[in-house]
PLY file of the C-alpha trace (Angstrom):
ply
format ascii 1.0
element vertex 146
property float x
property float y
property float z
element edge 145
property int vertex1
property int vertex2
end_header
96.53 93.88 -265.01
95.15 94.70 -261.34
97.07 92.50 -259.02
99.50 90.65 -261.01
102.45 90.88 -258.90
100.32 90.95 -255.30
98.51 87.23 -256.08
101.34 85.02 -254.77
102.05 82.44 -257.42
102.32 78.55 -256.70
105.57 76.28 -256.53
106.36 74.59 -259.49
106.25 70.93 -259.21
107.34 68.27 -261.29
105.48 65.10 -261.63
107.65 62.40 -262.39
106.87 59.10 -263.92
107.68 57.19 -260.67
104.72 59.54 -259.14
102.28 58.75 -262.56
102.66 55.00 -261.69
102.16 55.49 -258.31
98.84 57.04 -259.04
97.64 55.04 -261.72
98.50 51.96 -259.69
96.17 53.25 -256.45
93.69 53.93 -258.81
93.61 50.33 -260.57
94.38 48.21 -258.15
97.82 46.78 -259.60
101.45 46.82 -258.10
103.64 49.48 -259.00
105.93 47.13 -260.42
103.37 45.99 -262.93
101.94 49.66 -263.82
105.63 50.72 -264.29
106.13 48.54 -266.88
102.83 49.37 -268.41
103.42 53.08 -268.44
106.92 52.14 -270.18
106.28 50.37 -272.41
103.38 52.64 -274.06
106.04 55.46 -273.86
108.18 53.14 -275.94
105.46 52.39 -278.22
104.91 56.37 -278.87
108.87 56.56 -279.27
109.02 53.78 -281.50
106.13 54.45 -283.48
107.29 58.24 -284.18
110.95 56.78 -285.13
109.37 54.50 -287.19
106.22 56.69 -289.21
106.66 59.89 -288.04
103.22 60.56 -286.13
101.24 59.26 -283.52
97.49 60.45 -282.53
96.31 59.77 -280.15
92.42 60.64 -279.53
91.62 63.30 -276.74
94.76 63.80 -275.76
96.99 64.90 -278.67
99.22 64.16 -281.97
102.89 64.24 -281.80
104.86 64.55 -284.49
108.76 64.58 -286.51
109.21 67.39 -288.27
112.38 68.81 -290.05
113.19 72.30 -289.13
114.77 73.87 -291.88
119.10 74.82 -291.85
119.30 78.62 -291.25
121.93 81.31 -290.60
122.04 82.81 -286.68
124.60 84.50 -285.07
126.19 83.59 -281.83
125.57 85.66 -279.65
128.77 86.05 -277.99
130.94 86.87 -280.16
128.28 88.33 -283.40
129.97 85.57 -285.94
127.49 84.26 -288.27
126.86 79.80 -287.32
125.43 77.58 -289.87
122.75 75.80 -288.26
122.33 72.25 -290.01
118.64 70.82 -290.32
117.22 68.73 -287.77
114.29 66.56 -286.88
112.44 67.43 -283.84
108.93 66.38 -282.15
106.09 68.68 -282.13
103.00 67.91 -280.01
99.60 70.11 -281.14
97.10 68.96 -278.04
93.98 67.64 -278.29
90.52 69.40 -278.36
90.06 68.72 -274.82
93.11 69.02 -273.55
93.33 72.27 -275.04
89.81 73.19 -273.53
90.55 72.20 -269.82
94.46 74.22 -270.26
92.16 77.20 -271.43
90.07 77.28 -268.76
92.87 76.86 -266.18
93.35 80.18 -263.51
96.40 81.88 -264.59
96.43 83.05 -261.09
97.41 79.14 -259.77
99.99 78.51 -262.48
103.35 78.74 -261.68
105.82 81.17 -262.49
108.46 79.05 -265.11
110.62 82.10 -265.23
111.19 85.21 -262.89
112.62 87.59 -265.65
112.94 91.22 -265.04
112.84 92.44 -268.58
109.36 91.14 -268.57
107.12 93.71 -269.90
103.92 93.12 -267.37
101.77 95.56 -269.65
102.30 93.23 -272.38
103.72 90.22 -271.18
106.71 90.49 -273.40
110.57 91.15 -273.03
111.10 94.45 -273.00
113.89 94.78 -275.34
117.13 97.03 -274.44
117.45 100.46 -276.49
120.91 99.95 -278.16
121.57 100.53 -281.49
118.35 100.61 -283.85
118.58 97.33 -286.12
118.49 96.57 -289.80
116.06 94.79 -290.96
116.38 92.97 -294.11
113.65 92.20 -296.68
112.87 87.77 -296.66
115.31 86.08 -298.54
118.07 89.02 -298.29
120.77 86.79 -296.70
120.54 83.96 -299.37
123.47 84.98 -301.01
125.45 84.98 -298.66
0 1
1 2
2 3
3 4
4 5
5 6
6 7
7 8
8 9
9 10
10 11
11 12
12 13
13 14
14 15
15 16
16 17
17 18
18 19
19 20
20 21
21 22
22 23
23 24
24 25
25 26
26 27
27 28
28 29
29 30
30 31
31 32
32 33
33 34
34 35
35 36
36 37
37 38
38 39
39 40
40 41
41 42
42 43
43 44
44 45
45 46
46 47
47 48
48 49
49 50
50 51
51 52
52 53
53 54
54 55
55 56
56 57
57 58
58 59
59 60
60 61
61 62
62 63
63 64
64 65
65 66
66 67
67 68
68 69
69 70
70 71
71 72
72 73
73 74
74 75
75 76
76 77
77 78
78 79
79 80
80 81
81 82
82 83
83 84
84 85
85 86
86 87
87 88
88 89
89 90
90 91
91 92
92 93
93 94
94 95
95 96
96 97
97 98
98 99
99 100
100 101
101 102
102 103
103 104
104 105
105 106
106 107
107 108
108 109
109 110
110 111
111 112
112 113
113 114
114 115
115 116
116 117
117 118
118 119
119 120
120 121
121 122
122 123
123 124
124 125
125 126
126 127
127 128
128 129
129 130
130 131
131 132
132 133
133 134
134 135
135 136
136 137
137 138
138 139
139 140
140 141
141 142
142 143
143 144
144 145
């Protein structure tokens, strides 16, 4: 891509919820103190209400969900040993159709870079993986045995 490492990239910045209320409150006209425990209390609601069904929509923005990932078989990496991973639940988010829209459009150019990693593969925007040893690959379903 012409000029992908010449276009200098922005800072990353965190909003924080202290800077959310601080915003929202300016723009409504109610103390910070009040909006804080507005904004807190519909995070709880979202956190309870996942706990508690297991998925929350909510219109134009998003749905999150729970979702149990599955056990599986990895290896650490250090030392090559095979781990049992156990199941667990985790929380998926799938945004909204506008949200989704207005991330589309956004200028790649302004985002920031998350990660400066030097195995990046700019051609492809990939890792570019290190030529060691070729590796097996195992049909689906070859480990179960084990």
């Amino acid at each position: 891509m012409p000029g992908l490492g010449s276009a200098p990239r922005t800072e990353i910045v965190i909003v924080t919820k202290k800077e959310i209320v601080k915003k929202i409150s300016e723009d409504i006209g109610l103390t910070q103190l009040k909006t804080k425990d507005i904004v807190q209390r519909t995070l709880d609601a979202i956190i309870h209400t996942l706990v508690s069904e297991g998925r929350i929509e909510l219109r134009n923005f998003g749905v999150f969900e729970v979702k149990q990932r599955a056990p599986r078989k990895a290896r650490n990496p250090r030392t090559g040993d095979k781990v049992f991973v156990p199941s667990k639940n985790v929380v998926t988010f799938k945004p909204g159709k506008e949200m989704e829209e207005l991330v589309r459009k956004m200028n790649p150019e302004n985002l920031p870079l998350l990660e400066l990693d030097s195995d990046a593969d700019v051609e492809n925007n990939g890792p570019v993986e290190t030529a060691t040893e070729p590796r097996a690959e195992s049909p689906a379903g070859a480990d179960a045995s084990e």
